[in-house]
Structures are given as C-alpha cells and as structure tokens.
N, C-alpha and C positions, 0 to 999 in steps of 0.2 A: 788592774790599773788601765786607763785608759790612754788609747792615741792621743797625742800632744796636738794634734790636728782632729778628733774627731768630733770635738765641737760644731765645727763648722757645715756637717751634715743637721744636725740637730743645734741650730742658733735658738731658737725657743725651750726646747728644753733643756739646752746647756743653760740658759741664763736662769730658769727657773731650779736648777739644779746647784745652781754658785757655780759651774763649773765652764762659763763662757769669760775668757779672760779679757774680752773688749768692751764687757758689764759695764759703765759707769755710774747708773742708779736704777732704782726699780719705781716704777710711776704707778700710776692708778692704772693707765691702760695697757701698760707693757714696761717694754727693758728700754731706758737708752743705750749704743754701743758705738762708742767709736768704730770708724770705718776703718776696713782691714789695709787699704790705700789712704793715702794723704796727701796727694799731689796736689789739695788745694786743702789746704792746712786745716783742720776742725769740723771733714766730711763725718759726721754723723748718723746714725740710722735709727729712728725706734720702730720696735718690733712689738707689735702687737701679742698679750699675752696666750690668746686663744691661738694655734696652730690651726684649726682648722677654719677659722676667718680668712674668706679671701680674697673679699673687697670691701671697701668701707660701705658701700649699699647693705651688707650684709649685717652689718650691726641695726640696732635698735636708733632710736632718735639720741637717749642718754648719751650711750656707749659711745656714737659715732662723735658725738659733743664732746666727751672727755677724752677719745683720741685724737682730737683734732687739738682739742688746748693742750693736748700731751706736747702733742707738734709742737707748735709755736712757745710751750715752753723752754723746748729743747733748741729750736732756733735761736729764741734771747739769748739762752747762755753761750749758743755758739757764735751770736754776734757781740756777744760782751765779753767773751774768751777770744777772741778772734782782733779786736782793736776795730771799733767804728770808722775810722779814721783811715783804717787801709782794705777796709769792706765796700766795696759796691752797693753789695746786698746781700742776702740768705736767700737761696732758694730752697721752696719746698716741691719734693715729687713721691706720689705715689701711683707708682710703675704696677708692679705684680707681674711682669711678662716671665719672669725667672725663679723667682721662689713665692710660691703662688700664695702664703700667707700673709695678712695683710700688714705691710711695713711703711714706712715715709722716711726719705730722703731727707737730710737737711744739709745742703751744701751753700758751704759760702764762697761767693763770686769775689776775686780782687782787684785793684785797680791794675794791677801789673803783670793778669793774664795779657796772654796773645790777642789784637785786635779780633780776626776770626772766631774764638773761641768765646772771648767775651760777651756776646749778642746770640749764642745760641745754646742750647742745655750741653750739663756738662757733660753730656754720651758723645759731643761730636771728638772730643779729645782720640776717642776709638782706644780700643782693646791695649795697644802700643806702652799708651800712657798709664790706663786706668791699673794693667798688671805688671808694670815696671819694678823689679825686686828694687829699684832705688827709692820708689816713693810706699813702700811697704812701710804697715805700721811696725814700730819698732819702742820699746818702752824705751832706751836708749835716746831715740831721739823726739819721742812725740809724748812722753809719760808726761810733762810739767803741762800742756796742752790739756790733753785728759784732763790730767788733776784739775788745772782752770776751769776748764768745763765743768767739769762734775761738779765742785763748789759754787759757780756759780747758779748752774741748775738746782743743786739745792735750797739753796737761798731763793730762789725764786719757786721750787715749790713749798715751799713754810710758810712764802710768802700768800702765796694763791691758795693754798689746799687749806 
C-alpha cells in the first residue's frame, strides 16, 4: 500500500497510475489537477504527460499546440467554474523552476484580492499564504469546485476534441 502522501513525489506517474487524487481529467496532453492550495479558489495545474518534457521548446510543433489548447481549455472551465462575474481574469504560467517537468498554471485572479497582489503574479502572495494549512485543498470544502470544473472541462473537451 502506498503513503497517502507519496503521490506528490511522482504527480505524473500518480495521475497516469489513477493514483493522484487531485486528477480531475485526463486530456490529450496531460492530467488536469486541482491545486494542492486554493487561496484563490480554482488554482489549477495541467501536467504534461511525458515526465521527462521540461519545457515547452521541448515538444514538437503538434505536441506543443495541443498543450497549449490543453491550457486554455482548462482555463475556460476554471473561468466558467469560477463565476465570470467575480473573475478578473485567468492567469496562465509556465514556470518549471521547481518541478522541472513540463506543467502550466492556471490561476484565477479576483476582484477582491488585495490592491498589491492584484497587479502582480500570484507568487508575490509568498510562501505564508501559498502553504497555509487553511487554504489547503480539502474535498470538504473545495470537492463541489473540483466537480464544476471538471464537468465543465469536459463539456468543453467533447466539445473541441
């Protein structure tokens, strides 16, 4: 049996294993996964299938085109699970400074962050906030979220694929 926690060394092969439990669907280029934080409600990540991809230069022309519309698929649904209405915007980032395989951000921005915080990417929050056991994902209080998202990312790839 496995650590209840040792996913999170292995997030690619847990999702490729069913055994990553922040899975919300599995795409052409990768996993979408709720973010293990949620201090801005519907922070999402997709994770490129291939582990040893470790920047998007690294793919092919196809490849790096269907991880990009991976993206922004996963954006929609986090801006259509998220309410247009009390969104800013969605931001997309792909970082790699930390887990060197190749992943993207999708964080949504709200209108009732902190002035500060607002106009700059979500890292200036700092460490404080991003590992706060209070904004930890929890199925308790973020499962219906998930679920939004994930139906609506489906519906949008039926829609597109």
């Amino acid at each position: 049996m496995r650590e209840a926690t040792e996913w999170r060394a292995d997030r690619i092969g847990s999702a490729q294993r069913g055994e990553n439990p922040m899975l919300m669907a599995r795409m052409r280029s990768g996993f979408a996964v709720i973010g293990d934080t949620q201090f801005l409600p519907g922070y999402s990540i997709l994770l490129n299938s291939d582990p040893s991809v470790e920047q998007l230069a690294d793919l092919d022309a196809d490849h790096r085109a269907e991880f990009l519309l991976d993206m922004t698929l996963l954006g929609a649904a986090v801006q259509a699970a998220c309410g247009v209405n009390r969104l800013r915007r969605v931001n997309f980032e792909i970082l790699g400074n930390t887990m060197p395989a190749l992943h993207a951000h999708v964080i949504p921005r709200y209108q009732w962050e902190p002035e500060y915080n607002r106009a700059r990417q979500a890292l200036s929050y700092g460490e404080d906030v991003w590992f706060a056991p209070e904004h930890a994902y929890t199925d308790a209080k973020h499962s219906e979220l998930r679920e939004t998202i994930t139906a609506h990312l489906t519906q949008l790839m039926s829609a597109t694929y």
